[in-house]
mmCIF file of the N, C-alpha and C atoms, coordinates in Angstrom:
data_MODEL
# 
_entry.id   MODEL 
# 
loop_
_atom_site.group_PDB 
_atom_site.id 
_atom_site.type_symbol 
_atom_site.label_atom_id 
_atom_site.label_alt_id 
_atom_site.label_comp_id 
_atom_site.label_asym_id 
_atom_site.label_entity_id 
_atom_site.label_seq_id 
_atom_site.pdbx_PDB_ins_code 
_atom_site.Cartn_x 
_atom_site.Cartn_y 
_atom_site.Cartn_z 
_atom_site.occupancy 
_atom_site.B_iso_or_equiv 
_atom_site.pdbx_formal_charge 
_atom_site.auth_seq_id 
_atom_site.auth_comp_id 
_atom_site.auth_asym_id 
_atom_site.auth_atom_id 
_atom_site.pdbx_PDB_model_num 
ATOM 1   N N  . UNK A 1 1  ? 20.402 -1.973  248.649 1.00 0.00 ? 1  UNK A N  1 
ATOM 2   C CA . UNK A 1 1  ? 19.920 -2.314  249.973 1.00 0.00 ? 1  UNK A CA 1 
ATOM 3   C C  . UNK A 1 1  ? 18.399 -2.345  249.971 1.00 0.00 ? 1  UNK A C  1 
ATOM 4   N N  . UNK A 1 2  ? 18.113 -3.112  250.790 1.00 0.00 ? 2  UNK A N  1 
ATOM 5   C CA . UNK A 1 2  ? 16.465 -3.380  250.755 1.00 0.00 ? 2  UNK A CA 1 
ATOM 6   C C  . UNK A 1 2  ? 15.868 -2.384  251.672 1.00 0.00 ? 2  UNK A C  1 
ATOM 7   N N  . UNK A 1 3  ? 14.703 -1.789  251.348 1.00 0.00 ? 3  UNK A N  1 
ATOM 8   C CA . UNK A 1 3  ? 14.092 -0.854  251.695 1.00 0.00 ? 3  UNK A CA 1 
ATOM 9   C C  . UNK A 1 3  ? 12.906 -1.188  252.506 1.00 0.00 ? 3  UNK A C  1 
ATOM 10  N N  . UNK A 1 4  ? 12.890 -1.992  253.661 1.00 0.00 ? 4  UNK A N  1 
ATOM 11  C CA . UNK A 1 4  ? 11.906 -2.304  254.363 1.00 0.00 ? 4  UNK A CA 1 
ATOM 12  C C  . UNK A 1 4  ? 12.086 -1.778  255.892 1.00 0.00 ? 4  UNK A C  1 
ATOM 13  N N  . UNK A 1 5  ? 10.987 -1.531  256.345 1.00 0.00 ? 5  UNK A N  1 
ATOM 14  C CA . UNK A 1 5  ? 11.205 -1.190  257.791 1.00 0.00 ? 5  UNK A CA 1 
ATOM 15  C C  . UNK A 1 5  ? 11.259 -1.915  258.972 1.00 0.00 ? 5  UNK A C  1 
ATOM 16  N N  . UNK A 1 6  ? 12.367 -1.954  259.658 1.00 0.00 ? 6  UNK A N  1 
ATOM 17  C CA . UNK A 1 6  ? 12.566 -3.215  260.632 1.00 0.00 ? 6  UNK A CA 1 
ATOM 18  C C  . UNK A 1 6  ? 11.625 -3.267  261.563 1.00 0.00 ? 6  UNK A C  1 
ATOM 19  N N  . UNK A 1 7  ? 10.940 -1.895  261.555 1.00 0.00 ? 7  UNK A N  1 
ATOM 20  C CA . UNK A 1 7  ? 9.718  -2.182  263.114 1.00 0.00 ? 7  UNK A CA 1 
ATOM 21  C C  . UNK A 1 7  ? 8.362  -2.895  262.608 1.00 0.00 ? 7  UNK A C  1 
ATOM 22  N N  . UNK A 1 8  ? 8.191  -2.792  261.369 1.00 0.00 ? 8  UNK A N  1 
ATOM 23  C CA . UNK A 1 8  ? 6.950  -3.641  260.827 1.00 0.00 ? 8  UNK A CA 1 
ATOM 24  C C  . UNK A 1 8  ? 6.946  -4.372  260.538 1.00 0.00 ? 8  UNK A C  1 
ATOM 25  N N  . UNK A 1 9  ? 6.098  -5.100  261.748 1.00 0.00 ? 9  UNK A N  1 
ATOM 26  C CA . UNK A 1 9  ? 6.056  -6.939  261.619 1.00 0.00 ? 9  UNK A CA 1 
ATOM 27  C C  . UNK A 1 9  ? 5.698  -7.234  260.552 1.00 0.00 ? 9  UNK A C  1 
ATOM 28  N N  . UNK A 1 10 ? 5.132  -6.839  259.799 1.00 0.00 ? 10 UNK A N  1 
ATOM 29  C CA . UNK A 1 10 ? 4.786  -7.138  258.586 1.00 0.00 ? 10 UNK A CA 1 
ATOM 30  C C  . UNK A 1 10 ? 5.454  -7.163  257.349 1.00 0.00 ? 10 UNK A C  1 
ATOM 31  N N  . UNK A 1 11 ? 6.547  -6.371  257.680 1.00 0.00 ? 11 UNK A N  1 
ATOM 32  C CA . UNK A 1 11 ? 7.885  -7.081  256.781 1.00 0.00 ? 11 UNK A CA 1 
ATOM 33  C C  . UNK A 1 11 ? 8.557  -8.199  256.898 1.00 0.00 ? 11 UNK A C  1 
ATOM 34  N N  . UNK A 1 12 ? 8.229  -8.289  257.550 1.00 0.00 ? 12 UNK A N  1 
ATOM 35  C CA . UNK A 1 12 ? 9.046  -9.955  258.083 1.00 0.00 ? 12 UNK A CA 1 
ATOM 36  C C  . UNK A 1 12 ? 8.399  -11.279 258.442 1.00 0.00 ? 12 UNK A C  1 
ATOM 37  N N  . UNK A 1 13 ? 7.117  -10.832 257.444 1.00 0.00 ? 13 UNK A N  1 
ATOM 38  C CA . UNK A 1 13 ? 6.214  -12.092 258.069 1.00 0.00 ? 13 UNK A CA 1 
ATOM 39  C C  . UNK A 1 13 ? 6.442  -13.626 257.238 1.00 0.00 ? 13 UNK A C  1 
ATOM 40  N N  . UNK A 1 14 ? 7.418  -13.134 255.683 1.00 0.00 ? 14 UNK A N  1 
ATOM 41  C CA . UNK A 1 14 ? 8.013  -14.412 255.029 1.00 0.00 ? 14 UNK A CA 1 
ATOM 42  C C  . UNK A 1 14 ? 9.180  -14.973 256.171 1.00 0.00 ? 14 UNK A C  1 
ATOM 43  N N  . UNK A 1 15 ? 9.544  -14.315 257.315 1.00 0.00 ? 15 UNK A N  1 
ATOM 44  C CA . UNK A 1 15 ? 10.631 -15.233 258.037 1.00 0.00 ? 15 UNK A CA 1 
ATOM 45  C C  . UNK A 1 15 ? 10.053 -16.727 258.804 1.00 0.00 ? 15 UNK A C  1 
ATOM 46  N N  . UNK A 1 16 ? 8.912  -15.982 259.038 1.00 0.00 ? 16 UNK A N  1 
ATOM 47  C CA . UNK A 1 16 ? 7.770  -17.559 259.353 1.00 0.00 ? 16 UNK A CA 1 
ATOM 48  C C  . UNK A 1 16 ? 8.104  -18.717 258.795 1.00 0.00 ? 16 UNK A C  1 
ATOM 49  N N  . UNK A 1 17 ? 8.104  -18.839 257.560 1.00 0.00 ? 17 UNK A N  1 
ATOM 50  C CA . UNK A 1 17 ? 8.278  -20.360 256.566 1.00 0.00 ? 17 UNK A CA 1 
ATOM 51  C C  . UNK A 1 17 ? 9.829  -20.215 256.296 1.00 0.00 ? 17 UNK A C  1 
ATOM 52  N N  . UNK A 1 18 ? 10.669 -19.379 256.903 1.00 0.00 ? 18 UNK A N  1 
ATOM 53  C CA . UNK A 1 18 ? 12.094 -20.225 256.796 1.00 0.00 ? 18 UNK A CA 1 
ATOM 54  C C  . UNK A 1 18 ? 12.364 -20.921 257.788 1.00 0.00 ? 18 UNK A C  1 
ATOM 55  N N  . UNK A 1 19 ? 12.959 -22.244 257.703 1.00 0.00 ? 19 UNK A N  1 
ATOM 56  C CA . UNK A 1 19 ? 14.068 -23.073 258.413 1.00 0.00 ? 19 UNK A CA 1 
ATOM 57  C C  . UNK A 1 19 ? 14.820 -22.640 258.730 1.00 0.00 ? 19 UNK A C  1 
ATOM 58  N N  . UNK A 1 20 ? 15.189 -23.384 260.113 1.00 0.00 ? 20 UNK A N  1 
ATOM 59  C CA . UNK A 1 20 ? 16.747 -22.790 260.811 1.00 0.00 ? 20 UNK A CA 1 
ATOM 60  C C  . UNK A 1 20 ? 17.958 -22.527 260.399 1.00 0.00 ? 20 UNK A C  1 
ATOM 61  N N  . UNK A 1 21 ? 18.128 -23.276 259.052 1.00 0.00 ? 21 UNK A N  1 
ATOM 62  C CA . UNK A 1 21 ? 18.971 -23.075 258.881 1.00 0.00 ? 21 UNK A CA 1 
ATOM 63  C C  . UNK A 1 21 ? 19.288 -22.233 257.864 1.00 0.00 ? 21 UNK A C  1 
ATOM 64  N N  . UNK A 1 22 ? 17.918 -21.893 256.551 1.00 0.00 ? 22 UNK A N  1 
ATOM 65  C CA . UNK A 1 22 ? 17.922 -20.806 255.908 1.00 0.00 ? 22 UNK A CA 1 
ATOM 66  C C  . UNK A 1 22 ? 17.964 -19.524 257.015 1.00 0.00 ? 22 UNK A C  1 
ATOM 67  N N  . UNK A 1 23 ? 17.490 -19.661 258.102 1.00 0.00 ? 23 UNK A N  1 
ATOM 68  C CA . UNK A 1 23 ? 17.783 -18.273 258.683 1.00 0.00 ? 23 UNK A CA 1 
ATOM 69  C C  . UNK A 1 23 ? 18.957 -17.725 259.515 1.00 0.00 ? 23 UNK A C  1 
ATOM 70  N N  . UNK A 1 24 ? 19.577 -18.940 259.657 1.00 0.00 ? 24 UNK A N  1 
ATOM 71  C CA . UNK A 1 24 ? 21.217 -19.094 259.962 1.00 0.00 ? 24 UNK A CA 1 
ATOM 72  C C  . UNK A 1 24 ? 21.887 -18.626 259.331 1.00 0.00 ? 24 UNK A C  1 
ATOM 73  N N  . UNK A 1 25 ? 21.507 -19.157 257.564 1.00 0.00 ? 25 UNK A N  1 
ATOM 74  C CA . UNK A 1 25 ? 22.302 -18.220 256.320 1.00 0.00 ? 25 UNK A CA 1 
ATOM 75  C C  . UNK A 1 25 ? 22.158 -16.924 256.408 1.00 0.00 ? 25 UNK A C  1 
ATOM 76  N N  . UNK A 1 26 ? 20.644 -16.710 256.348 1.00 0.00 ? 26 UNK A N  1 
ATOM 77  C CA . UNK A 1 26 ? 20.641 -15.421 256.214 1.00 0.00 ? 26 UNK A CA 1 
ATOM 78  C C  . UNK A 1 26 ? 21.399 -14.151 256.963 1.00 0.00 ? 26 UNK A C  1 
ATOM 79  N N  . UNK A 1 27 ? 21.092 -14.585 257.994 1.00 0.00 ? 27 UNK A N  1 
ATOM 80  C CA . UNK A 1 27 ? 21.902 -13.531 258.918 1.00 0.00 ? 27 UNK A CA 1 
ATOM 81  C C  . UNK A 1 27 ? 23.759 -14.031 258.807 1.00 0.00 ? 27 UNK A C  1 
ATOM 82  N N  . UNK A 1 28 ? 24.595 -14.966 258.425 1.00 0.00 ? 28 UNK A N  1 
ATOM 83  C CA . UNK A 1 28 ? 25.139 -15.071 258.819 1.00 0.00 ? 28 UNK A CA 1 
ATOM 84  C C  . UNK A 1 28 ? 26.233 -14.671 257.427 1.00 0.00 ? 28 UNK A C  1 
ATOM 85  N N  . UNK A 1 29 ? 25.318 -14.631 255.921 1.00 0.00 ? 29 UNK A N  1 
ATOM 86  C CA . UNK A 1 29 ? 25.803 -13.783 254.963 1.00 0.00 ? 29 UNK A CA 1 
ATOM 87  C C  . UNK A 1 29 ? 25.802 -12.829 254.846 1.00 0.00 ? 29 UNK A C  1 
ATOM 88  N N  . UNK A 1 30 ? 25.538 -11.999 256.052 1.00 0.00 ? 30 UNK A N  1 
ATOM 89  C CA . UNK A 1 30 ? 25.465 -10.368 256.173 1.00 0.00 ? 30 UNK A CA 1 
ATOM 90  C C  . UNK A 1 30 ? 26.449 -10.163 257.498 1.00 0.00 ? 30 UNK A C  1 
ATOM 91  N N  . UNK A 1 31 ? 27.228 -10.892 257.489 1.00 0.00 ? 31 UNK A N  1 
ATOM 92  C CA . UNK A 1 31 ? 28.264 -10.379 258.508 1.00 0.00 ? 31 UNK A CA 1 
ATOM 93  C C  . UNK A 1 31 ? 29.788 -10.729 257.672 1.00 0.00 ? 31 UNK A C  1 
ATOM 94  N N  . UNK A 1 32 ? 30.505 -9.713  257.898 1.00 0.00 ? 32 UNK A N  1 
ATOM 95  C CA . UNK A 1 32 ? 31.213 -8.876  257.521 1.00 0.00 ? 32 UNK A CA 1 
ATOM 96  C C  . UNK A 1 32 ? 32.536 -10.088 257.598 1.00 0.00 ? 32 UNK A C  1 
ATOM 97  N N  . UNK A 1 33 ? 32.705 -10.349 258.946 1.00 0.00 ? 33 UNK A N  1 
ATOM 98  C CA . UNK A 1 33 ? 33.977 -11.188 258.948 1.00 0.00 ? 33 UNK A CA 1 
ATOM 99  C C  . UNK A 1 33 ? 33.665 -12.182 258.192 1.00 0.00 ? 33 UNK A C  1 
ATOM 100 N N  . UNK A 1 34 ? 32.235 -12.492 258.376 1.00 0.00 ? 34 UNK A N  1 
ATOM 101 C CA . UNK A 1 34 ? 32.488 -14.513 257.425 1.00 0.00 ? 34 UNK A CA 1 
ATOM 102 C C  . UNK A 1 34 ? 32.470 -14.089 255.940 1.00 0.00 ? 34 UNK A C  1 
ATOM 103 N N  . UNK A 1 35 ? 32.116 -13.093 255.483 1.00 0.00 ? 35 UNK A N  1 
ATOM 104 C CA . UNK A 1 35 ? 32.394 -12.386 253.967 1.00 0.00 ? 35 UNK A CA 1 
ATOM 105 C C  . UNK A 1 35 ? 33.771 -12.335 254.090 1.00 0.00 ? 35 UNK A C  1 
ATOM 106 N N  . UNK A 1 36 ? 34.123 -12.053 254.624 1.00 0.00 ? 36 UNK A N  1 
ATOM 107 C CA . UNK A 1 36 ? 36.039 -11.617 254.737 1.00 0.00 ? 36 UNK A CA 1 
ATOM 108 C C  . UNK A 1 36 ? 36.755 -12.974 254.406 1.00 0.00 ? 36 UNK A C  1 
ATOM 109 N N  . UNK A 1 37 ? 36.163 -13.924 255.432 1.00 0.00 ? 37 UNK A N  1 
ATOM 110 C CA . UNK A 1 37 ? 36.719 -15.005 255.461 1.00 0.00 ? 37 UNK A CA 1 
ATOM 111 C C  . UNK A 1 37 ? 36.762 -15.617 253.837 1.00 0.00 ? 37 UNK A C  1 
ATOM 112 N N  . UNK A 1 38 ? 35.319 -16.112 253.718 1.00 0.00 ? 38 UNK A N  1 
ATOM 113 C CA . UNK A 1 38 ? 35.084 -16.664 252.462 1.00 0.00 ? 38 UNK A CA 1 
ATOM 114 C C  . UNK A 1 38 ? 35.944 -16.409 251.304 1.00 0.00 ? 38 UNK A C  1 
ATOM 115 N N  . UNK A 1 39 ? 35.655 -14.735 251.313 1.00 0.00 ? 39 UNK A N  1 
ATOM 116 C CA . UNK A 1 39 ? 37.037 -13.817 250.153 1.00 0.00 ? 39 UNK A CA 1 
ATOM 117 C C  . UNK A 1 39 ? 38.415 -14.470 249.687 1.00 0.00 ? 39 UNK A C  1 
ATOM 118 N N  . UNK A 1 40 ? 38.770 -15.061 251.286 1.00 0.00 ? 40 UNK A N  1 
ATOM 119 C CA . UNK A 1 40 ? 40.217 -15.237 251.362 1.00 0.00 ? 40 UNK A CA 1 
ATOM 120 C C  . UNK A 1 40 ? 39.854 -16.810 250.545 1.00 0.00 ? 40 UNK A C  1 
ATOM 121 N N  . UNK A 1 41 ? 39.188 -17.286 251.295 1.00 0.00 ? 41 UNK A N  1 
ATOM 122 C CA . UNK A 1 41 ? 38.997 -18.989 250.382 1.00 0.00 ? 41 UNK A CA 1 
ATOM 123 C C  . UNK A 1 41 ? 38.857 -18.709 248.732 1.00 0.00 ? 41 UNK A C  1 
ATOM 124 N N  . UNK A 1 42 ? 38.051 -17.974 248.461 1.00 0.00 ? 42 UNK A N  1 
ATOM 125 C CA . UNK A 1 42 ? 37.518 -18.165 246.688 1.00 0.00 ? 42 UNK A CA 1 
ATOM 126 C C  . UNK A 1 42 ? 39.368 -17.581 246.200 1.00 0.00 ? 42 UNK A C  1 
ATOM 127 N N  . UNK A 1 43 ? 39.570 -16.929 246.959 1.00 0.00 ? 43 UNK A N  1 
ATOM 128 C CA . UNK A 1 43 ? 40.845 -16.100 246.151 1.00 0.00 ? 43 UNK A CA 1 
ATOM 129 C C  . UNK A 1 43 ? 41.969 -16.876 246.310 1.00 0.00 ? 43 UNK A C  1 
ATOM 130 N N  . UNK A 1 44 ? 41.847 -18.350 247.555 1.00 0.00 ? 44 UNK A N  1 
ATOM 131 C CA . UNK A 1 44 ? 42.801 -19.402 247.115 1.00 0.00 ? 44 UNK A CA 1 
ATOM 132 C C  . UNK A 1 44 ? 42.950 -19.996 246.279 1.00 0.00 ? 44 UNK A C  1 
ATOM 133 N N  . UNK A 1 45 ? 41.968 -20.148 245.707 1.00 0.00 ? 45 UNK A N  1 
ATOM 134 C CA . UNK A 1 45 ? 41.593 -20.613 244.468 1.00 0.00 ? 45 UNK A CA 1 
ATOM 135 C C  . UNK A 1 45 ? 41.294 -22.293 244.668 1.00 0.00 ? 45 UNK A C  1 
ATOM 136 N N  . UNK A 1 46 ? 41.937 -23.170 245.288 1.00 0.00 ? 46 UNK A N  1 
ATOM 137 C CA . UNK A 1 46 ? 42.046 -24.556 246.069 1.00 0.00 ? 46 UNK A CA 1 
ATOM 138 C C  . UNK A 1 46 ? 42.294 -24.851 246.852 1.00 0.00 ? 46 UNK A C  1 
ATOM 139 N N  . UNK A 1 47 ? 41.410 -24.190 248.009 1.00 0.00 ? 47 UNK A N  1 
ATOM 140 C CA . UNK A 1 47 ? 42.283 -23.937 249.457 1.00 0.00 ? 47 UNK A CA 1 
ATOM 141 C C  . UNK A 1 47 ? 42.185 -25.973 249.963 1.00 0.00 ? 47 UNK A C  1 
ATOM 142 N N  . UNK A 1 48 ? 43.274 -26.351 251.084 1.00 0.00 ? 48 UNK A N  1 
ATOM 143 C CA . UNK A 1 48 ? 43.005 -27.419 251.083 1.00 0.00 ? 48 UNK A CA 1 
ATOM 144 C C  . UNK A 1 48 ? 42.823 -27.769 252.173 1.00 0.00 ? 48 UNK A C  1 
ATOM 145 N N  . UNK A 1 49 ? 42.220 -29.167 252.262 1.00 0.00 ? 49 UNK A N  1 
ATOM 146 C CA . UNK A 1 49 ? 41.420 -29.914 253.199 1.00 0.00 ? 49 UNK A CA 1 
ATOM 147 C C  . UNK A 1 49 ? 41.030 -28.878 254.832 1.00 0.00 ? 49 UNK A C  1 
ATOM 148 N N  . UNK A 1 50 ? 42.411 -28.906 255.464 1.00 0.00 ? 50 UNK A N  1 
ATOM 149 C CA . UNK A 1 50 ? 42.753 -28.169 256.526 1.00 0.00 ? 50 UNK A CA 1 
ATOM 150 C C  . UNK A 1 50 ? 42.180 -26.873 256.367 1.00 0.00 ? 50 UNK A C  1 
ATOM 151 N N  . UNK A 1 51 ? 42.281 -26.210 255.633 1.00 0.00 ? 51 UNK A N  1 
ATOM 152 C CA . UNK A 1 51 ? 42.166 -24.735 255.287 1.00 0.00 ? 51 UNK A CA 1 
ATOM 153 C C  . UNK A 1 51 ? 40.189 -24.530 255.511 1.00 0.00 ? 51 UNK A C  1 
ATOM 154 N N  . UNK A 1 52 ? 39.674 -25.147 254.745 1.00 0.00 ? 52 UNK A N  1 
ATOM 155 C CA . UNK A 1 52 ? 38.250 -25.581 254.617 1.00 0.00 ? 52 UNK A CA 1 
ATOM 156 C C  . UNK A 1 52 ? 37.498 -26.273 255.848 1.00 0.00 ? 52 UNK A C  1 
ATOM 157 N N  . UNK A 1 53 ? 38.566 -26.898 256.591 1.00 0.00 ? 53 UNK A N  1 
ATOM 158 C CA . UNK A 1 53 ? 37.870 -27.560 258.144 1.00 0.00 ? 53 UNK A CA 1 
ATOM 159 C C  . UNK A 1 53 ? 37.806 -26.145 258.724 1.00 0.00 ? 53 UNK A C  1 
ATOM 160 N N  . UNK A 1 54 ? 39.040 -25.621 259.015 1.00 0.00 ? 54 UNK A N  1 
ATOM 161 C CA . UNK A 1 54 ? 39.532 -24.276 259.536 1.00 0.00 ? 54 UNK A CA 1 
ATOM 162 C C  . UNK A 1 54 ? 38.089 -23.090 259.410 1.00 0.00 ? 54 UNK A C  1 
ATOM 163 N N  . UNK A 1 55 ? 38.113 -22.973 258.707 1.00 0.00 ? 55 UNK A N  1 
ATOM 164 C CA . UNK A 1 55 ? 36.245 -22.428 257.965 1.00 0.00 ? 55 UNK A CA 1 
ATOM 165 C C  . UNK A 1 55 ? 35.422 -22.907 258.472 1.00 0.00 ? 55 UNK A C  1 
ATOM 166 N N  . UNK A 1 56 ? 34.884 -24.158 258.324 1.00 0.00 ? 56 UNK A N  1 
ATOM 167 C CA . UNK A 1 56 ? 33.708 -24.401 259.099 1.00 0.00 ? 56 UNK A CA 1 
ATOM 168 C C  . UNK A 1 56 ? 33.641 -24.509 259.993 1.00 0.00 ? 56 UNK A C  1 
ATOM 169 N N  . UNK A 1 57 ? 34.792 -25.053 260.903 1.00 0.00 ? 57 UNK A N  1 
ATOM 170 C CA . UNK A 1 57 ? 34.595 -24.899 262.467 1.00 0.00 ? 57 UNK A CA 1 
ATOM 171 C C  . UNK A 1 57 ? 34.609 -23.774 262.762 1.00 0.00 ? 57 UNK A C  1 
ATOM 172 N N  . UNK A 1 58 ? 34.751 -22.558 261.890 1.00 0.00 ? 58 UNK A N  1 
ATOM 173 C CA . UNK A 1 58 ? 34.814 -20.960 262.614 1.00 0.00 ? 58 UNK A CA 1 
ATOM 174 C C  . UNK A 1 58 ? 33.828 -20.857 262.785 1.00 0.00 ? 58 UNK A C  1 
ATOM 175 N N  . UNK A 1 59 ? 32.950 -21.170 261.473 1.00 0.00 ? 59 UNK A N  1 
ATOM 176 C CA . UNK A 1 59 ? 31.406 -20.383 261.029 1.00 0.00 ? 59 UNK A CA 1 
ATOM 177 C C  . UNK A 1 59 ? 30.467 -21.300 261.683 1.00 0.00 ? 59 UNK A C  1 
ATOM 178 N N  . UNK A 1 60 ? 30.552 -22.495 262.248 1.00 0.00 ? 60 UNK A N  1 
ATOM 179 C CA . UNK A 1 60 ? 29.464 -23.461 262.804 1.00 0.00 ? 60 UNK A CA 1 
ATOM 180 C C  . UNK A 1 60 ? 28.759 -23.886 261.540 1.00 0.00 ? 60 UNK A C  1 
ATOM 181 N N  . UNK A 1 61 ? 29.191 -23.898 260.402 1.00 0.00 ? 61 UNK A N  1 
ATOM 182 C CA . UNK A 1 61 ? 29.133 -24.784 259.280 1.00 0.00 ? 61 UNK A CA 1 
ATOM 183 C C  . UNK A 1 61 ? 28.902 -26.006 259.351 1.00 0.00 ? 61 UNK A C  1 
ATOM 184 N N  . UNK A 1 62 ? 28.598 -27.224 258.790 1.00 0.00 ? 62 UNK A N  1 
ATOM 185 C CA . UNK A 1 62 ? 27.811 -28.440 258.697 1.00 0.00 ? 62 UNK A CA 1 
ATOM 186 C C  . UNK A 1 62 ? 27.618 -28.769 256.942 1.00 0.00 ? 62 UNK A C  1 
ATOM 187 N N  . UNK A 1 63 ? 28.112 -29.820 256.408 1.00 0.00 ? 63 UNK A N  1 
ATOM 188 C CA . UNK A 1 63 ? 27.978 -30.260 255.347 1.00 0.00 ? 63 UNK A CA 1 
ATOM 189 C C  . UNK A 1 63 ? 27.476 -31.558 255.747 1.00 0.00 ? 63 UNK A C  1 
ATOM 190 N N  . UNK A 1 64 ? 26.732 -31.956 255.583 1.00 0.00 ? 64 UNK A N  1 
ATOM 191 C CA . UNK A 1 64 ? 26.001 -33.158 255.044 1.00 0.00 ? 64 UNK A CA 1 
ATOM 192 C C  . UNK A 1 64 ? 26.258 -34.141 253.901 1.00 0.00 ? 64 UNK A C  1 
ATOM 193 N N  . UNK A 1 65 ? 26.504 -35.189 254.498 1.00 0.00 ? 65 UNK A N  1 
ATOM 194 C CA . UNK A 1 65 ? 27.142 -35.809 253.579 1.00 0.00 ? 65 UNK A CA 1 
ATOM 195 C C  . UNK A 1 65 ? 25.918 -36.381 252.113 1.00 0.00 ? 65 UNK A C  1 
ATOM 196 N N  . UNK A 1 66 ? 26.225 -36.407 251.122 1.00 0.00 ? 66 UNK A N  1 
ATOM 197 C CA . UNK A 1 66 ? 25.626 -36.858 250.079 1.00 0.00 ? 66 UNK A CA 1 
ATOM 198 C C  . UNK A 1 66 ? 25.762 -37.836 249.114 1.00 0.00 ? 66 UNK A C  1 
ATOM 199 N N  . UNK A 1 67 ? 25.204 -38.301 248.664 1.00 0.00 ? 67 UNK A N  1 
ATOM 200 C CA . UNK A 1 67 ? 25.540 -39.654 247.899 1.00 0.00 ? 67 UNK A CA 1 
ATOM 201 C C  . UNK A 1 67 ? 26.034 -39.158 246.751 1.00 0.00 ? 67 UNK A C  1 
ATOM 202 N N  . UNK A 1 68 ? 27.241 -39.975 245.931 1.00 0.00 ? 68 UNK A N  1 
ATOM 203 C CA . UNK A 1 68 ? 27.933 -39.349 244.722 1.00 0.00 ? 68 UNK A CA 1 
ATOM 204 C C  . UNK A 1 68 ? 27.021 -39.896 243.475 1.00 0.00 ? 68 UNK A C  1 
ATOM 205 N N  . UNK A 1 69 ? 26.600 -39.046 242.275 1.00 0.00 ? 69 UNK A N  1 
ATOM 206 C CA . UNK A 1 69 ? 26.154 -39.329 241.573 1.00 0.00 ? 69 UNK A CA 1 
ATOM 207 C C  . UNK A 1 69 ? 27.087 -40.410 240.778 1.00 0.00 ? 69 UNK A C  1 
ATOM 208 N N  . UNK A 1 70 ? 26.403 -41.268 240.319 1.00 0.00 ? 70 UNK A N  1 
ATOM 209 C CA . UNK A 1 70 ? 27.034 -42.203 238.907 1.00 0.00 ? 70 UNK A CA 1 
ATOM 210 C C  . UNK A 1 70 ? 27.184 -41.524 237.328 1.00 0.00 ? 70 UNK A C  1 
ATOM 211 N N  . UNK A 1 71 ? 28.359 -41.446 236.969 1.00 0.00 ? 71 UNK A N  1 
ATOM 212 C CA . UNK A 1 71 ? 28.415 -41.266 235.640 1.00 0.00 ? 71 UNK A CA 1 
ATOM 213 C C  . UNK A 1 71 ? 28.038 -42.220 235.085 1.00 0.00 ? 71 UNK A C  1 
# 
């Protein structure tokens, strides 16, 4: 566990240069149920289509679509 003190602004002055949505992560990989959740996905091993919508609409998740690389 990290050893900083929450009342000093000055620990937290790298939160400045994160994005919304790195700071979305951040806080939102330190909660307990969406760890829980996730658990259950990796340990499906191939959870499918449904299963994975089911997930992101819990967590307010957003994938962006990306262009497929060419082999």
């Amino acid at each position: 566990m990290l050893k900083i003190d929450w009342r000093a602004p000055a620990a937290y002055k790298h939160t400045r240069t994160i994005p919304a949505a790195g700071f979305a992560w951040e806080y939102l990989r330190r909660n307990d149920d969406y760890r829980e959740d996730f658990q259950l996905l990796v340990r499906a091993k191939r959870p499918d289509a449904t299963e994975l919508e089911a997930f992101a609409r819990r967590w307010g998740l957003r994938f962006p679509a990306r262009s497929r690389r060419r082999a």
